[in-house]
N, C-alpha and C positions, 0 to 999 in steps of 0.2 A: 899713303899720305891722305889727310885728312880731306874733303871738299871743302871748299869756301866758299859754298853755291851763293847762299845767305848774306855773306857780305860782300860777293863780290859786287864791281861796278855794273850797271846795267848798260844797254846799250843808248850811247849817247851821253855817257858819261867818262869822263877822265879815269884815265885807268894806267897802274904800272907793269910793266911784263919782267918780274921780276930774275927771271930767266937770263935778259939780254940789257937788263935797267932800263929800257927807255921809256918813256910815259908818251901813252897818245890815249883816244878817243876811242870807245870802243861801239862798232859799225854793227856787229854781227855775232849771232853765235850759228854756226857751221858744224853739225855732227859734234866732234870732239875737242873741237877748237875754237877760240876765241880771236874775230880778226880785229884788228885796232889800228888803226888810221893815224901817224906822227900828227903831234898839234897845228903844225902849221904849211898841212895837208900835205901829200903825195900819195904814194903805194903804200897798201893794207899789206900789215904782216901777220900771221897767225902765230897764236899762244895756246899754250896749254893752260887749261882750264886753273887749274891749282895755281898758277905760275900768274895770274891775275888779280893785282889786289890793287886796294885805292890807293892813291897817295900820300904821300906824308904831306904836311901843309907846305914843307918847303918845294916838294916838288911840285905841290901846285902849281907855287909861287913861283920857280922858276918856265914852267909848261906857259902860262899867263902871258910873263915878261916878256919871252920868245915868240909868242902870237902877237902882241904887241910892238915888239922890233920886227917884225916880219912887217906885219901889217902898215908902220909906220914908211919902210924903205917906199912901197908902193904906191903912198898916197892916201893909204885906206884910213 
């Protein structure tokens, strides 16, 4: 499979693990893996590199709204 060194997200950027679908932030690149951090934080999970690509806009949009309802319950 091809790389998608070029488009991939950089770190600190939004990013999907298209492997397991979830979109979070991406923290780190580690050897052969890519860690990424869920939107509305916890535990980093590692991806394969190929298996990381941006978002579609909806998944933006939905990653957003969910740090927003996150954010909202706390007060923040």
């Amino acid at each position: 499979m091809a790389s998608n060194q070029q488009t991939r997200p950089g770190i600190g950027e939004l990013a999907k693990d298209t492997a397991s679908g979830r979109i979070g932030v991406v923290m780190d690149e580690v050897g052969a893996r890519v860690q990424i951090r869920p939107v509305g934080g916890g535990v980093e999970w590692d991806a394969q590199p190929d298996n990381v690509v941006a978002p579609t806009a909806r998944d933006d949009l939905n990653a957003r709204v969910a740090i927003k309802n996150s954010n909202s319950r706390y007060g923040l």
